[in-house]
PDB file with SEQRES, HELIX, SHEET and CRYST1 records, atoms N, CA, C and O in Angstrom:
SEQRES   1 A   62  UNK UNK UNK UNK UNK UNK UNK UNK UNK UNK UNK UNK UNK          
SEQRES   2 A   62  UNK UNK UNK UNK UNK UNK UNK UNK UNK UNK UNK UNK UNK          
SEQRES   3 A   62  UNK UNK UNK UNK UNK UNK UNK UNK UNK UNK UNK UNK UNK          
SEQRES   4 A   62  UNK UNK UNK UNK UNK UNK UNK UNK UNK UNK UNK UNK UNK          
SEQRES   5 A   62  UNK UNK UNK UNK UNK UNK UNK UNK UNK UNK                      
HELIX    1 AA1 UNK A   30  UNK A   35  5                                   6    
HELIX    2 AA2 UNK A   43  UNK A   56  1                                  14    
SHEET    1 AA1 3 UNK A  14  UNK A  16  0                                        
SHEET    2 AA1 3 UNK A  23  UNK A  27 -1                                        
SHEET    3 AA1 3 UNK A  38  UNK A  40 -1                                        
CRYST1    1.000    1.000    1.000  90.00  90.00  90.00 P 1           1          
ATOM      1  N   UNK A   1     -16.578   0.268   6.527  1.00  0.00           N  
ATOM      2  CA  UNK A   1     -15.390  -0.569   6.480  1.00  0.00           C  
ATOM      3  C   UNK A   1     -14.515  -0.268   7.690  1.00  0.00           C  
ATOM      4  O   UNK A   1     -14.155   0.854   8.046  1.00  0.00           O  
ATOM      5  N   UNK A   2     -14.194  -1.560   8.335  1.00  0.00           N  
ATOM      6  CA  UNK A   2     -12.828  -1.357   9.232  1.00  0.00           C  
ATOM      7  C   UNK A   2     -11.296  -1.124   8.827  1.00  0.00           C  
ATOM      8  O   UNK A   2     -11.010  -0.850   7.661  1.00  0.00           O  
ATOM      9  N   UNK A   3     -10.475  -1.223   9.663  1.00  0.00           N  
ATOM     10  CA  UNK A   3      -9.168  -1.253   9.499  1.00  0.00           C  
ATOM     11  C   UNK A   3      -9.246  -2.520   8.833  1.00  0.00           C  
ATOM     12  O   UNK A   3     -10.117  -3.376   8.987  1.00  0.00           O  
ATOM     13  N   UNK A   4      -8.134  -2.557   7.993  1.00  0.00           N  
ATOM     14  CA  UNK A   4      -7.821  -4.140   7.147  1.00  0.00           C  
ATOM     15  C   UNK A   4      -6.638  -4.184   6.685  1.00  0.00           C  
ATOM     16  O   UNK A   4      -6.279  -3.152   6.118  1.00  0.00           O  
ATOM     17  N   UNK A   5      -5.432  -5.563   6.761  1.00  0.00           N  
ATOM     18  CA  UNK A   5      -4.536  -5.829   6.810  1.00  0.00           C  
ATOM     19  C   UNK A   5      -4.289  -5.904   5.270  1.00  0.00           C  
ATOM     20  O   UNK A   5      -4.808  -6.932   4.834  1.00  0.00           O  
ATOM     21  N   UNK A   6      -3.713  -5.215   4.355  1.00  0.00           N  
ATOM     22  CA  UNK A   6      -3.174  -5.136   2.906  1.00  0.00           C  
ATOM     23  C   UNK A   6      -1.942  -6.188   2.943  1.00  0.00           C  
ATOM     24  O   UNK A   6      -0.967  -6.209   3.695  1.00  0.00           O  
ATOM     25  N   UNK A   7      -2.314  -7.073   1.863  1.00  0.00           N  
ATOM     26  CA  UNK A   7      -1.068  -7.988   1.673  1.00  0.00           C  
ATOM     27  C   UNK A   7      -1.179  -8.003   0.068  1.00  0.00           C  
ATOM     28  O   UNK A   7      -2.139  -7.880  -0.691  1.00  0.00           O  
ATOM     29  N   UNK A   8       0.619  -8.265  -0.199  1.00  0.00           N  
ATOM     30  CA  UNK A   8       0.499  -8.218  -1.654  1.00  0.00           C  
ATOM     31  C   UNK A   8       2.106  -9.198  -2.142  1.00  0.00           C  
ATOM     32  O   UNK A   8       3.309  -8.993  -2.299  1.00  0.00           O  
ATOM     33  N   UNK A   9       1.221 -10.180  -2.210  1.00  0.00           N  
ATOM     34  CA  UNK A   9       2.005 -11.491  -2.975  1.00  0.00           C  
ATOM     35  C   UNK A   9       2.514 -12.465  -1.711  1.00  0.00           C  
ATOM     36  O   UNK A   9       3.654 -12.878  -1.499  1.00  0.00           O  
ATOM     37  N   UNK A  10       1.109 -12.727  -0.829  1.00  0.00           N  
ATOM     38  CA  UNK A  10       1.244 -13.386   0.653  1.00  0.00           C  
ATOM     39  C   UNK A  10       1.759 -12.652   1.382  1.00  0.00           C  
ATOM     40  O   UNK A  10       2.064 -13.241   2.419  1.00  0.00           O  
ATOM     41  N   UNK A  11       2.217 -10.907   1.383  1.00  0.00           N  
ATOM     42  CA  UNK A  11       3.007 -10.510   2.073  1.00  0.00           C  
ATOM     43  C   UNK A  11       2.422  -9.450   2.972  1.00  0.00           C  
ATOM     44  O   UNK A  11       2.033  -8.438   2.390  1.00  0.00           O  
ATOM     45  N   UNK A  12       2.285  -9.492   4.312  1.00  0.00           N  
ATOM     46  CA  UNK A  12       1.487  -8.015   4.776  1.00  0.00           C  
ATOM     47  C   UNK A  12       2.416  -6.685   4.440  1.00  0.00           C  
ATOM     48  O   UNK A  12       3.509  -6.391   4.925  1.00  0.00           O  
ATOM     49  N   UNK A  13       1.766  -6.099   3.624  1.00  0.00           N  
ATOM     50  CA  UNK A  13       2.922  -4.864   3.452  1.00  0.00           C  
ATOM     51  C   UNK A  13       2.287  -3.426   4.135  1.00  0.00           C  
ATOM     52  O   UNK A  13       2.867  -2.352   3.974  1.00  0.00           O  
ATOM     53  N   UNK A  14       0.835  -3.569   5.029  1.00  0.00           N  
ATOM     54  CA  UNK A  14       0.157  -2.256   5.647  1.00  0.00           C  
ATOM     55  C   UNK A  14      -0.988  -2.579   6.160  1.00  0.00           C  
ATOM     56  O   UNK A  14      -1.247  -3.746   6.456  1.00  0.00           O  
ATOM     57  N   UNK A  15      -1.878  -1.523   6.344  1.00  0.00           N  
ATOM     58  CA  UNK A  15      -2.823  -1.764   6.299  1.00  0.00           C  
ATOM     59  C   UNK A  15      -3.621  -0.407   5.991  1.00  0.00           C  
ATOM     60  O   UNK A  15      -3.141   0.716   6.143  1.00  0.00           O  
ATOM     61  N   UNK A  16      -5.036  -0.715   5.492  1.00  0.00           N  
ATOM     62  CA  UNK A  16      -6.078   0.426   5.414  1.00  0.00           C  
ATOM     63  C   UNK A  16      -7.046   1.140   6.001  1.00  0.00           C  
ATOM     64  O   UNK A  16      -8.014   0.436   6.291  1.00  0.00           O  
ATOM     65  N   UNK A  17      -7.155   2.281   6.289  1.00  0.00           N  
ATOM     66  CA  UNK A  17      -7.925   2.946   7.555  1.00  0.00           C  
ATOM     67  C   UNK A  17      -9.005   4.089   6.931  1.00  0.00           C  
ATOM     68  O   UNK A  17      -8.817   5.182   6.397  1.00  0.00           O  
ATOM     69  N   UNK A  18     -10.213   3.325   7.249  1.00  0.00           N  
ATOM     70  CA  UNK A  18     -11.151   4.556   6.481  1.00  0.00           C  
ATOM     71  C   UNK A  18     -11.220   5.870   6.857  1.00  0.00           C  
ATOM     72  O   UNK A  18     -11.533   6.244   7.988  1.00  0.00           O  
ATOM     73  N   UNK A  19     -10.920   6.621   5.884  1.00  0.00           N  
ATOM     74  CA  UNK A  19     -10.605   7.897   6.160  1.00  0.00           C  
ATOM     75  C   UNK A  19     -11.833   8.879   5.279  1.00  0.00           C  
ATOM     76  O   UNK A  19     -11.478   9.201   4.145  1.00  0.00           O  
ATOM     77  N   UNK A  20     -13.029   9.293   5.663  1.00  0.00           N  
ATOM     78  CA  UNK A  20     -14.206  10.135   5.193  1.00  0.00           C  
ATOM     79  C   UNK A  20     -14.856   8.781   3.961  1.00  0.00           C  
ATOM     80  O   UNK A  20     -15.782   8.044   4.300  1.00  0.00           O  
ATOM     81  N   UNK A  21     -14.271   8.682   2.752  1.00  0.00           N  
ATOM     82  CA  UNK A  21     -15.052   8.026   1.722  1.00  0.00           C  
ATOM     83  C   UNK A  21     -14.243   7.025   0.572  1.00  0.00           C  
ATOM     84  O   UNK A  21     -14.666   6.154  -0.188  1.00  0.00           O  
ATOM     85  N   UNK A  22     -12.749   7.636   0.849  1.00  0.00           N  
ATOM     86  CA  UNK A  22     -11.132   7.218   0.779  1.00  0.00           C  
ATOM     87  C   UNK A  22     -11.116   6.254   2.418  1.00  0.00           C  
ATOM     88  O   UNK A  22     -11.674   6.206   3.514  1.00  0.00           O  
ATOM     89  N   UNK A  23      -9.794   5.454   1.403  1.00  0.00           N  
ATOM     90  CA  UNK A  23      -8.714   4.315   2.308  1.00  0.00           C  
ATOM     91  C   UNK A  23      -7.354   5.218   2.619  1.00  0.00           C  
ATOM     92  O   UNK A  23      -6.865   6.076   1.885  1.00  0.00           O  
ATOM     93  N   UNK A  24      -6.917   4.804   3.832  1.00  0.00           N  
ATOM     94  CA  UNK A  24      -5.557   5.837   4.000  1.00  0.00           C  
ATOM     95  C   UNK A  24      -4.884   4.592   4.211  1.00  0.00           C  
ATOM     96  O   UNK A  24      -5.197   3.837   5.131  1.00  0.00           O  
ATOM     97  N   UNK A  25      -3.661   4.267   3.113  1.00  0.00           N  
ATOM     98  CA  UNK A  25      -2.521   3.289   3.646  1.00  0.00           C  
ATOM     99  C   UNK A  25      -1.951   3.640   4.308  1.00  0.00           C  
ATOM    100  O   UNK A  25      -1.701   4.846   4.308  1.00  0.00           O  
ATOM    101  N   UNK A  26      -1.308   2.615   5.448  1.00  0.00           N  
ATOM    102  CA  UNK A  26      -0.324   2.702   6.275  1.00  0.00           C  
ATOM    103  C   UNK A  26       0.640   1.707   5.975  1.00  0.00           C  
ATOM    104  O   UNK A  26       0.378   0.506   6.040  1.00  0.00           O  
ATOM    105  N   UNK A  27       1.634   2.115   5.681  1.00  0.00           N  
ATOM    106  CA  UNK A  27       2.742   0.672   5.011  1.00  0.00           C  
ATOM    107  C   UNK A  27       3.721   0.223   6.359  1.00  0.00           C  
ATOM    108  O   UNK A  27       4.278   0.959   7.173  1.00  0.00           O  
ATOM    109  N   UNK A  28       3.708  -0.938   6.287  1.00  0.00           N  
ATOM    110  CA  UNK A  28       4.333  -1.465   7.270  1.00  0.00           C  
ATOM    111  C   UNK A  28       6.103  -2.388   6.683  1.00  0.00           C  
ATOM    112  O   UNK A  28       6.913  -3.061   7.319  1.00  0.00           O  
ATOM    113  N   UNK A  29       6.050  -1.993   5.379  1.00  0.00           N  
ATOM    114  CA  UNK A  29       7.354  -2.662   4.526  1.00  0.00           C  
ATOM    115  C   UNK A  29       7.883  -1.725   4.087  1.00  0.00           C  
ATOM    116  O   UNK A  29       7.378  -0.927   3.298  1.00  0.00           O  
ATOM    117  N   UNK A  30       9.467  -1.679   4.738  1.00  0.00           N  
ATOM    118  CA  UNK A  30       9.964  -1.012   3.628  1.00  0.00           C  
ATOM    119  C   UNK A  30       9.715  -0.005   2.417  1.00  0.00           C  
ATOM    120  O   UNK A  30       9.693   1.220   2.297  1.00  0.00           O  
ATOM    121  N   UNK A  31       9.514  -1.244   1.469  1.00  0.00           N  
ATOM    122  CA  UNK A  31       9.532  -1.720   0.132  1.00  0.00           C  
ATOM    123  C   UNK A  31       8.437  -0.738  -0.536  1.00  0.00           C  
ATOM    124  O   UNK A  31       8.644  -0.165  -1.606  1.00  0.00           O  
ATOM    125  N   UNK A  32       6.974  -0.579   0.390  1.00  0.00           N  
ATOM    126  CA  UNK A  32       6.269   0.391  -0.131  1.00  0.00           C  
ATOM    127  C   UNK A  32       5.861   1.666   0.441  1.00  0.00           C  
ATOM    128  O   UNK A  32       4.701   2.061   0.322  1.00  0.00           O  
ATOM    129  N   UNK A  33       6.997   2.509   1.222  1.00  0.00           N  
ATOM    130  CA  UNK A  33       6.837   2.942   2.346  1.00  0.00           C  
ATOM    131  C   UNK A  33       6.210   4.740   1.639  1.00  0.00           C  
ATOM    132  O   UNK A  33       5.487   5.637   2.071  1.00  0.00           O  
ATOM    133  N   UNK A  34       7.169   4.439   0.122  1.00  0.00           N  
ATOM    134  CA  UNK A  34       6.374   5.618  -0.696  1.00  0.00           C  
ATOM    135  C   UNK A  34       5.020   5.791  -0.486  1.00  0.00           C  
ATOM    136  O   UNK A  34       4.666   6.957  -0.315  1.00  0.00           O  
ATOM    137  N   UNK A  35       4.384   5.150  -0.462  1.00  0.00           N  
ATOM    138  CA  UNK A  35       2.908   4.788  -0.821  1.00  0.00           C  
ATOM    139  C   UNK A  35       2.346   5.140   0.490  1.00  0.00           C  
ATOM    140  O   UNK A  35       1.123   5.274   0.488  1.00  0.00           O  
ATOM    141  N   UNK A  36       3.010   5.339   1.721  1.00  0.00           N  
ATOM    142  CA  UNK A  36       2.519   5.481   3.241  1.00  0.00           C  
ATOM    143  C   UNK A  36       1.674   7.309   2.786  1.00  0.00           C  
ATOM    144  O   UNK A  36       1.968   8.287   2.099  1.00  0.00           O  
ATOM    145  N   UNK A  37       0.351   6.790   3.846  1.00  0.00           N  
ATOM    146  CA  UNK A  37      -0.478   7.760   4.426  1.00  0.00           C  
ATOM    147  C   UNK A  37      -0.798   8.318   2.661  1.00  0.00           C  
ATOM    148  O   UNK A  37      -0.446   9.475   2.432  1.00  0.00           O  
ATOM    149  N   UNK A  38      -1.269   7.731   1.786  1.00  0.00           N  
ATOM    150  CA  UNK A  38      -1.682   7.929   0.498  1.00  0.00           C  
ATOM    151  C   UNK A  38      -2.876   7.095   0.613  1.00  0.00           C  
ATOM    152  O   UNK A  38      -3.134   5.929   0.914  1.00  0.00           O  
ATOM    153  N   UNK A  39      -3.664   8.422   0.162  1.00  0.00           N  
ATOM    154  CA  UNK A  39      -5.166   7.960   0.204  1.00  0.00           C  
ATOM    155  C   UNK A  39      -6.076   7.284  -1.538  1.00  0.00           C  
ATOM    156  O   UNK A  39      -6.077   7.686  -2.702  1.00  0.00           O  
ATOM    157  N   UNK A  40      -6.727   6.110  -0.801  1.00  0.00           N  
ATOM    158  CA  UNK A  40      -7.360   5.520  -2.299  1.00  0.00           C  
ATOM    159  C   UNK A  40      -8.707   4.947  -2.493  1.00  0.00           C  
ATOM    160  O   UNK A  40      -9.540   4.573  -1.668  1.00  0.00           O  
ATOM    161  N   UNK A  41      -8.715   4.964  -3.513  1.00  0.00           N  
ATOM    162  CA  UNK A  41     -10.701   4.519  -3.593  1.00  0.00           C  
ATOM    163  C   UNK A  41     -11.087   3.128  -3.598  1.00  0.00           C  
ATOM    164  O   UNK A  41     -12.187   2.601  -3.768  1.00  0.00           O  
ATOM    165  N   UNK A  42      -9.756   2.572  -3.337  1.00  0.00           N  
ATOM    166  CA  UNK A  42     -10.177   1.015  -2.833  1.00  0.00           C  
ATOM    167  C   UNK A  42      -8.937  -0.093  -2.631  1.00  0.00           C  
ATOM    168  O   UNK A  42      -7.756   0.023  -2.958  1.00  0.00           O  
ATOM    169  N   UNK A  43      -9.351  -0.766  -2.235  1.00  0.00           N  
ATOM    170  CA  UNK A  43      -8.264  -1.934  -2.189  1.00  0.00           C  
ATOM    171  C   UNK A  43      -7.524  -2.080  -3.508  1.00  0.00           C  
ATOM    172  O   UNK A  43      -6.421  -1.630  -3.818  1.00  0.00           O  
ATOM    173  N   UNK A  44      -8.108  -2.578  -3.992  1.00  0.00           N  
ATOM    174  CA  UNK A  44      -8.194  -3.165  -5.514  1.00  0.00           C  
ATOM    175  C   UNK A  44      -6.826  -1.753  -6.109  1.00  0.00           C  
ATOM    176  O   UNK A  44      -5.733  -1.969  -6.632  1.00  0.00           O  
ATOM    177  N   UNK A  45      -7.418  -0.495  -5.785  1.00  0.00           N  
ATOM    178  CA  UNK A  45      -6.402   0.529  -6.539  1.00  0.00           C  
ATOM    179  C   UNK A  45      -5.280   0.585  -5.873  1.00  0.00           C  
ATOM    180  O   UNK A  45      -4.268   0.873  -6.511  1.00  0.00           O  
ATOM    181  N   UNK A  46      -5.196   0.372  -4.680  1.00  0.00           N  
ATOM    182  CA  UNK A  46      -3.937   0.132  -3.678  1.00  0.00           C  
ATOM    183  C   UNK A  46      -3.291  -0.751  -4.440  1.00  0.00           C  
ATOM    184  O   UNK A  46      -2.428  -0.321  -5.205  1.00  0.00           O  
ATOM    185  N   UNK A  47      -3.552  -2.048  -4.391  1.00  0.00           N  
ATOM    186  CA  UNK A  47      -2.827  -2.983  -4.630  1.00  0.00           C  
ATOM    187  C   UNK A  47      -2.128  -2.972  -6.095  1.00  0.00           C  
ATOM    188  O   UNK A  47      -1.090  -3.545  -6.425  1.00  0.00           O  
ATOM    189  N   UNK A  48      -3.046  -2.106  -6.937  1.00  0.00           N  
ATOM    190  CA  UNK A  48      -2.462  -1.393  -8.449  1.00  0.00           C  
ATOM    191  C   UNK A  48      -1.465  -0.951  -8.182  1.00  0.00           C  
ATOM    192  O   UNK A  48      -0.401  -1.393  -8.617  1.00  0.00           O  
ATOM    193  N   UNK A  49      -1.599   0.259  -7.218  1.00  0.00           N  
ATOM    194  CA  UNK A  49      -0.272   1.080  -6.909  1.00  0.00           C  
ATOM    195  C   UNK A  49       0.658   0.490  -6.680  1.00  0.00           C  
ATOM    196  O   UNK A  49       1.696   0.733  -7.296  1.00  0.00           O  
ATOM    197  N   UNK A  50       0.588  -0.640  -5.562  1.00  0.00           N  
ATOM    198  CA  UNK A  50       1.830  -1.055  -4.773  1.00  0.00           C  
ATOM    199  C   UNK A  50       2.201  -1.958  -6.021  1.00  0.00           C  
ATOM    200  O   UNK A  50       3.413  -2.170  -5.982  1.00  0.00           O  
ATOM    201  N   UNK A  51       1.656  -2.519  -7.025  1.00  0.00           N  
ATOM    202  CA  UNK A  51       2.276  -3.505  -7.869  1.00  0.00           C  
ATOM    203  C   UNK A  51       3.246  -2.278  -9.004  1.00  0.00           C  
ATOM    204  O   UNK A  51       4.159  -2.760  -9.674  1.00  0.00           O  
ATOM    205  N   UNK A  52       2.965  -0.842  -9.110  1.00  0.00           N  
ATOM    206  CA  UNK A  52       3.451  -0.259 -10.022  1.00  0.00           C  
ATOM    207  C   UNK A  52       4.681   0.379  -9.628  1.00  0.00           C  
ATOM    208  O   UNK A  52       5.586   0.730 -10.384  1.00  0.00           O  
ATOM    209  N   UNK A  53       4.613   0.536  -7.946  1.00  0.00           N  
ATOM    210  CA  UNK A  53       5.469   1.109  -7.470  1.00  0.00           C  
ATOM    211  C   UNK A  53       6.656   0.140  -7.831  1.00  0.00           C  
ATOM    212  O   UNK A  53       7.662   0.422  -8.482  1.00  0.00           O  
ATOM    213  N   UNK A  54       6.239  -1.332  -7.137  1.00  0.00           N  
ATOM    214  CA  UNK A  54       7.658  -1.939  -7.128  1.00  0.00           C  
ATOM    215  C   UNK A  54       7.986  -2.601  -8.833  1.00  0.00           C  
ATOM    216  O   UNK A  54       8.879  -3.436  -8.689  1.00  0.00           O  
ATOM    217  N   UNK A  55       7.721  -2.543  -9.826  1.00  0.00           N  
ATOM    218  CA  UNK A  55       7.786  -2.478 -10.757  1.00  0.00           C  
ATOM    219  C   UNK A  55       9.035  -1.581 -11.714  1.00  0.00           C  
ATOM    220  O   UNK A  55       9.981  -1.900 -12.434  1.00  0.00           O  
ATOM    221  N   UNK A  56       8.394  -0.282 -11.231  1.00  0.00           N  
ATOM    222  CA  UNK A  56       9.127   1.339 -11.417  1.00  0.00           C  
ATOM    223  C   UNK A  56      10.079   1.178 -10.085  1.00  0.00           C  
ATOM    224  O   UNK A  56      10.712   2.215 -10.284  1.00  0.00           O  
ATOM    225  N   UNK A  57      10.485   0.809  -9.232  1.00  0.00           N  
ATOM    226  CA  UNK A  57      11.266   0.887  -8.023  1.00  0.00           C  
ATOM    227  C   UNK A  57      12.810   0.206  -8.381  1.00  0.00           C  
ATOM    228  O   UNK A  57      13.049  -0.966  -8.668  1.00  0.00           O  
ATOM    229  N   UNK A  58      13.791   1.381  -8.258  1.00  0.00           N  
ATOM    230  CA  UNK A  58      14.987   0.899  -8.340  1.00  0.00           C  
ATOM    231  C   UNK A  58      15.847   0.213  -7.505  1.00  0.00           C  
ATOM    232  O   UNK A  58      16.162   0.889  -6.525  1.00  0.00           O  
ATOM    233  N   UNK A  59      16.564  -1.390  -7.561  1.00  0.00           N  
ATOM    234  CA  UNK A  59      16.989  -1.929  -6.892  1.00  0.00           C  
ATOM    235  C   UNK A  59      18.093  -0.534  -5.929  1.00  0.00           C  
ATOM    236  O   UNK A  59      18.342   0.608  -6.315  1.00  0.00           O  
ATOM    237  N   UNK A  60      18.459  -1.113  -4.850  1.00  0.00           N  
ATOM    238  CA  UNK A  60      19.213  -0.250  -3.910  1.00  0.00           C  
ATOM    239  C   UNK A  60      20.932  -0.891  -4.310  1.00  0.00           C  
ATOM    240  O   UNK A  60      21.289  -2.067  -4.391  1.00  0.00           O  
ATOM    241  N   UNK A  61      21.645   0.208  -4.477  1.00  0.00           N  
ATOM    242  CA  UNK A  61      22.818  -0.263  -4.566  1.00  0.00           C  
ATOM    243  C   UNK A  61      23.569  -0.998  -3.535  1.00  0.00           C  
ATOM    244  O   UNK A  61      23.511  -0.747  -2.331  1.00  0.00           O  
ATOM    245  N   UNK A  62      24.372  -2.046  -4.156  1.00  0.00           N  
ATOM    246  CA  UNK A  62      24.970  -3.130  -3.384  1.00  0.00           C  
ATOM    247  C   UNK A  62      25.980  -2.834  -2.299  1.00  0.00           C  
ATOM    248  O   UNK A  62      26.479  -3.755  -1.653  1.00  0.00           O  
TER     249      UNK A  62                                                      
END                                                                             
């Protein structure tokens, strides 16, 4: 696998870089920046994460 552009809800929010047998995100938003240089066993579980993160993610005060 190559590098590949992660988008989640039309949105590019990183991308993924094969790292030994693991994906290493690189977040390019904000929004999921927790999730930067966190390694995963696939797209599919990334995109789990990033949907749980912003889920559990507290709006920023006004």
């Amino acid at each position: 696998m190559q590098r590949q552009t992660v988008e989640f809800g039309g949105i590019p929010v990183g991308i993924v870089v094969p790292q030994n047998d693991k994906l290493r995100f690189i977040a390019v938003k904000f929004h999921v920046i927790d999730l930067d240089n966190r390694l995963f066993a696939s797209v599919t579980e990334l995109k789990r994460a990033i949907g749980e993160h912003l889920i559990e993610a507290k709006p920023m005060a006004a």
